[in-house]
C-alpha positions in Angstrom: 5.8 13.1 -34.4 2.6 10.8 -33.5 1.4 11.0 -29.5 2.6 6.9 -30.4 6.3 7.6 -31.0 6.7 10.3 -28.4 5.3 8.3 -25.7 7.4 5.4 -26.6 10.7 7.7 -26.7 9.7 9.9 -23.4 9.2 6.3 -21.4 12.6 5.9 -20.0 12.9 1.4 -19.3 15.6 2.2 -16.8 13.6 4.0 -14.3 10.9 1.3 -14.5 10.6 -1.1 -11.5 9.2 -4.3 -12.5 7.8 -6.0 -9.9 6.0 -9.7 -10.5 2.3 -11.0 -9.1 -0.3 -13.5 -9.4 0.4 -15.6 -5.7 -2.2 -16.0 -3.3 0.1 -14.2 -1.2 0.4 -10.8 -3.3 -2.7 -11.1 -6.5 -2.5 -9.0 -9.2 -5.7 -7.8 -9.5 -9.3 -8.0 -7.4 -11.9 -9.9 -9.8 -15.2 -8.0 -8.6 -17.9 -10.8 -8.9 -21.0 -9.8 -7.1 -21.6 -6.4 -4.4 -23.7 -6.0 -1.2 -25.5 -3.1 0.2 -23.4 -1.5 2.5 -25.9 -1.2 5.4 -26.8 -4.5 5.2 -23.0 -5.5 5.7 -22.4 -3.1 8.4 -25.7 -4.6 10.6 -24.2 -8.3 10.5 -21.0 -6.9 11.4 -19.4 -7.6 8.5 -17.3 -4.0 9.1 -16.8 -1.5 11.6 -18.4 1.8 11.1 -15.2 3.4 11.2 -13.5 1.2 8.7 -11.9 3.1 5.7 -13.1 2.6 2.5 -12.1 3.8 -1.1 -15.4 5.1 -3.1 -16.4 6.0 -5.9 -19.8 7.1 -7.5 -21.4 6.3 -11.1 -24.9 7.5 -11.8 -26.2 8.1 -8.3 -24.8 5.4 -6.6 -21.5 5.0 -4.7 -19.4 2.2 -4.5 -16.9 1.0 -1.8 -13.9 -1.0 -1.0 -12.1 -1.5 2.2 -9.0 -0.5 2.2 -7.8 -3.3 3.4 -8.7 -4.9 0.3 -7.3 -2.3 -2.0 -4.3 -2.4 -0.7 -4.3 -6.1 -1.1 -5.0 -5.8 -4.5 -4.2 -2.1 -5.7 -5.9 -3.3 -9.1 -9.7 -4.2 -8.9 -12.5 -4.6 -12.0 -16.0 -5.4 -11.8 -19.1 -4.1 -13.9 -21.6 -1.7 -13.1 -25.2 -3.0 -12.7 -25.9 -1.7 -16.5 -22.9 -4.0 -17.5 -20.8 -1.1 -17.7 -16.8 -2.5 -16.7 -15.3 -0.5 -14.3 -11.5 -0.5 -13.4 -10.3 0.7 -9.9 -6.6 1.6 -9.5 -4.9 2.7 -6.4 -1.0 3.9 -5.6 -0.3 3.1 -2.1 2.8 5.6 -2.4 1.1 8.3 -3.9 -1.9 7.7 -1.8 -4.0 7.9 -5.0 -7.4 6.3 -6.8 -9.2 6.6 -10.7 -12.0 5.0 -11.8 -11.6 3.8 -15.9 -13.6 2.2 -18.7 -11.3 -0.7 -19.4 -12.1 -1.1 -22.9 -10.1 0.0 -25.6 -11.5 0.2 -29.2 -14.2 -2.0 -27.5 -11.9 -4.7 -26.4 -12.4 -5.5 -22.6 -8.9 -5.1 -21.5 -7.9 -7.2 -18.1 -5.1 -5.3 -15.7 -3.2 -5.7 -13.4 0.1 -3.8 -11.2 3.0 -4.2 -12.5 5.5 -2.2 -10.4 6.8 1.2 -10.7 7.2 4.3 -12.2 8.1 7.9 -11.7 7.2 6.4 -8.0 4.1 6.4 -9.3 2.1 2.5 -9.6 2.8 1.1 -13.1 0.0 -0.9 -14.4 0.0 -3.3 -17.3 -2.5 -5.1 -19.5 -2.4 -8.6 -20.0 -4.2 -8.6 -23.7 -1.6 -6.0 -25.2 1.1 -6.1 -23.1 1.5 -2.8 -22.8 2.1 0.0 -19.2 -0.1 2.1 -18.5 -0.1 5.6 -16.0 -2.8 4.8 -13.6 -3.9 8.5 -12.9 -4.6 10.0 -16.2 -5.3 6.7 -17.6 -2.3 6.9 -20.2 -0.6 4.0 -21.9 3.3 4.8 -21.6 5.0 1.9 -23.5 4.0 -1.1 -25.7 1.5 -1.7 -28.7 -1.0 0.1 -26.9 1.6 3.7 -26.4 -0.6 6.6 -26.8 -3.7 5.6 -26.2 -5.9 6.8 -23.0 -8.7 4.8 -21.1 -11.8 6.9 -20.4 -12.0 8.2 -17.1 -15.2 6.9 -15.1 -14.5 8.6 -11.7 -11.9 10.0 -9.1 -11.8 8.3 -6.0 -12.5 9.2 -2.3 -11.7 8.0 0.9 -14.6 7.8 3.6 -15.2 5.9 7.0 -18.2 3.2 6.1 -20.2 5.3 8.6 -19.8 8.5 6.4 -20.6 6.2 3.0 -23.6 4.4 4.7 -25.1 7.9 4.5 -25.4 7.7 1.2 -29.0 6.9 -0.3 -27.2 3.9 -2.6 -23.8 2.7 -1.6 -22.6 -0.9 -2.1 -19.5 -3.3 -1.0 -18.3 -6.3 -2.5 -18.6 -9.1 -1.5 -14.9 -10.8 -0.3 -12.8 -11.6 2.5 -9.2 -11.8 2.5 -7.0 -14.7 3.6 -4.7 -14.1 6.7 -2.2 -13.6 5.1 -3.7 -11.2 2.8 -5.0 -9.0 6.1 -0.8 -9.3 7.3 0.3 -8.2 4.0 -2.8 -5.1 3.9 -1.4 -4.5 7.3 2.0 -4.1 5.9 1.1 -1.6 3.3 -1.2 0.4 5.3 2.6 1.2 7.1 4.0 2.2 4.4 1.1 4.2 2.9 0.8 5.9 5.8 4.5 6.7 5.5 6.2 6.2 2.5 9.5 8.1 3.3 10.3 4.3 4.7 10.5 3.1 0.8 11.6 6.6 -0.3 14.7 5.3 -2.1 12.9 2.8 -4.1 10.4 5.6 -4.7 13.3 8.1 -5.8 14.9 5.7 -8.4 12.1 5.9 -10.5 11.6 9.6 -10.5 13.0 11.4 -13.7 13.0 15.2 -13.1 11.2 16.4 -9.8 9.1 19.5 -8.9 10.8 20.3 -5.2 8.0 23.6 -4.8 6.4 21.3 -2.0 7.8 18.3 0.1 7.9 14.8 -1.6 5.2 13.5 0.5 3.4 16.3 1.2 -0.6 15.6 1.1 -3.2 17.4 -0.5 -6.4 17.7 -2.3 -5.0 17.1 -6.1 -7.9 19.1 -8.2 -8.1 19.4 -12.5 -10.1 20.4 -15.3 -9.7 21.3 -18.2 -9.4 24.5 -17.6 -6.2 23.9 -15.1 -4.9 21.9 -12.1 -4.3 23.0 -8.8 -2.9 21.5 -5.8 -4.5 22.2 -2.2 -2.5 21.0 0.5 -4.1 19.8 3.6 -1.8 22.1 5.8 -3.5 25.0 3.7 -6.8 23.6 5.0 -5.7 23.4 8.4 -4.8 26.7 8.6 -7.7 28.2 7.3 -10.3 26.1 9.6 -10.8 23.3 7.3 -12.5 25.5 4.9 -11.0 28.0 1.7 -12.3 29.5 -0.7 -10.4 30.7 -4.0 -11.0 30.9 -7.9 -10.4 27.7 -10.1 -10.7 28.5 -13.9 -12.5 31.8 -13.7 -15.0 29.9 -11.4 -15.4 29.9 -7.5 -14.5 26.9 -5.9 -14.5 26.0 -2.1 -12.4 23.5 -0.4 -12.7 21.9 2.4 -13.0 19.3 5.4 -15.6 18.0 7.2 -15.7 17.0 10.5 -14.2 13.2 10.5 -13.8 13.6 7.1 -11.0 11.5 5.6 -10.3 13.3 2.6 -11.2 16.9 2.1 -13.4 18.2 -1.0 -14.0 20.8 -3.0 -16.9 22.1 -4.8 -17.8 25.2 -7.6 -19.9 27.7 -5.4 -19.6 31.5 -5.7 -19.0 32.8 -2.7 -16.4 34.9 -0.9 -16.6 33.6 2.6 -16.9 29.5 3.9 -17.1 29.3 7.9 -18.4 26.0 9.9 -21.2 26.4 11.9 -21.3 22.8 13.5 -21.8 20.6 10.9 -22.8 22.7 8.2 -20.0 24.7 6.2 -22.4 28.6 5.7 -21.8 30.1 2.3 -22.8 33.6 1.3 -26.4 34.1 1.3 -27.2 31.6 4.0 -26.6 28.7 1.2 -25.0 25.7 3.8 -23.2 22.4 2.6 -23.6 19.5 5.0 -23.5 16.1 4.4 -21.3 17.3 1.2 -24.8 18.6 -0.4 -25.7 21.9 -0.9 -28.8 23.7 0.5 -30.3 27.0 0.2 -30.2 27.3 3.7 -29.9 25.8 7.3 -33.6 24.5 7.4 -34.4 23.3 3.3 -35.1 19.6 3.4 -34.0 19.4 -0.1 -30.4 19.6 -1.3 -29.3 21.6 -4.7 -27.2 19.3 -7.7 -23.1 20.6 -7.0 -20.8 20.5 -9.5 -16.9 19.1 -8.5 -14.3 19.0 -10.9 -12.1 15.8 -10.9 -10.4 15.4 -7.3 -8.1 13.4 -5.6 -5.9 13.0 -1.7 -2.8 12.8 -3.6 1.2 13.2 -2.5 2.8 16.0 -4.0 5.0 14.6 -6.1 2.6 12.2 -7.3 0.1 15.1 -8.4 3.1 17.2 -9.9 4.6 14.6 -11.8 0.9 13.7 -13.6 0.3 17.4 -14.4 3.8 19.3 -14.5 3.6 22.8 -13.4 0.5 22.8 -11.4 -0.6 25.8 -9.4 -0.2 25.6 -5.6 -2.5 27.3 -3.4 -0.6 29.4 -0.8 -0.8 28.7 2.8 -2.6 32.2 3.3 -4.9 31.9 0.7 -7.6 34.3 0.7 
């Protein structure tokens, strides 16, 4: 059976909740026209330094959106200064943000939110017609079924302070309405607590992995050699910083000090202990800053390598990649 006909037979229309946008109120999608430094906009004031923002970073440079204005929108696209498009998605239930090429078969596709599914955001195109998954990228039902969008980048969360440390970072350039900012507001509640929505989050979920609590948050990580889920009580317990193996490789997790999200990097190493701000790796190697040094006093950080990562809910990350492996609470 073609990847096509199963998708169309696995999508189940009854658990789908269609919900309808386009008002000034509640737009379907963020149109990214033009982008700012974000250091300029943080001098005039145009943010406060401890503003959240949802980032992402293509070829060196990071880009940023307040969340206030994702979770306006939930659905943004824009183009990279090379003219590559770029599509931003974000669940406010599942607490979750990808990065994708929106062309399919080289046909600029336009999307926007749609609604619902297996509580996670539904997304649909307005060339095809068709729904799409917006982690993995996957298009669930319609003439498009089967057929996966290119993943550009994962998604983190970070104060504009944090991001403005970056040596390239950029914000568009929009304000919202009032009304916009009330309805943000709105969402930010439930975001931050989506067990207030959790029976129109429920009636959408098909079969359920109840290992961890619904809501439970975590660092979501995958490649292709497996998936794992971290979650942030894990980190808590361990002083913000474990380390454990990830597909026969070492990887290190962990949070930094008014971090939003936490991260993880590959780094062989069997112990991770903060020392102020610097996380101290075997061999005197230190991460600060989320860069890697040799040690405490080299000016000049080493290239890390991060396999794809996300602050995802747990049922959010379970549903995306069934059977994932949990790390345990007393992880080593």
């Amino acid at each position: 059976m073609s990847e096509t006909m199963q998708s169309v037979q696995q999508f189940d229309v009854s658990r789908a909740v269609l919900q309808d946008y386009g008002s000034a109120f509640s737009p379907a999608r963020l149109d990214v026209k033009a982008v700012q430094p974000l250091d300029v906009a943080l001098a005039a004031g145009r943010l406060a330094p401890d503003a959240p923002l949802l980032t992402f970073e293509i070829g060196g440079a990071l880009h940023t959106v307040p969340m206030s204005t994702v979770l306006a929108y939930n659905v943004m696209q824009g183009a990279l200064a090379d003219g590559q498009p770029w599509m931003m998605t974000f669940c406010n239930a599942c607490n979750t943000g990808v990065v994708f090429d929106p062309r399919l078969n080289g046909r600029l596709l336009h999307f926007q939110r749609r609604g619902a599914y297996d509580g996670l955001m539904l997304i649909f195109d307005e060339e095809t017609g068709s729904y799409w998954q917006h982690i993995r990228g996957k298009c669930l039902y319609g003439p498009s079924a089967g057929a996966r969008l290119p993943m550009l980048a994962a998604t983190r969360m970070m104060t504009a302070r944090e991001a403005a440390q970056h040596r390239e970072a950029w914000l568009p350039v929009h304000d919202l309405s009032e009304t916009q900012r009330h309805f943000a507001h709105s969402m930010e509640k439930m975001r931050a607590n989506p067990a207030t929505v959790e029976a129109v989050i429920a009636a959408s979920i098909g079969a359920e992995d109840t290992r961890r609590p619904r809501f439970e948050l975590g660092l979501g990580v995958w490649a292709e050699s497996g998936t794992l889920f971290v979650p942030v009580s894990t980190l808590y317990a361990q002083n913000n910083a474990v380390v454990t193996r990830f597909g026969g490789r070492g990887l290190v997790i962990y949070v930094a000090e008014d971090a939003i999200s936490p991260t993880a990097v590959y780094a062989e190493t069997e112990t991770a202990r903060w020392e102020g701000d610097a996380l101290r790796l075997d061999g005197g190697r230190v991460i600060r800053h989320d860069a890697l040094y040799e040690s405490r006093e080299a000016a000049v950080p080493r290239l890390v390598e991060r396999p794809n990562q996300l602050l995802v809910r747990w049922f959010g990350f379970s549903s995306t990649f069934p059977g994932c492996a949990v790390l345990p609470v007393q992880a080593s």
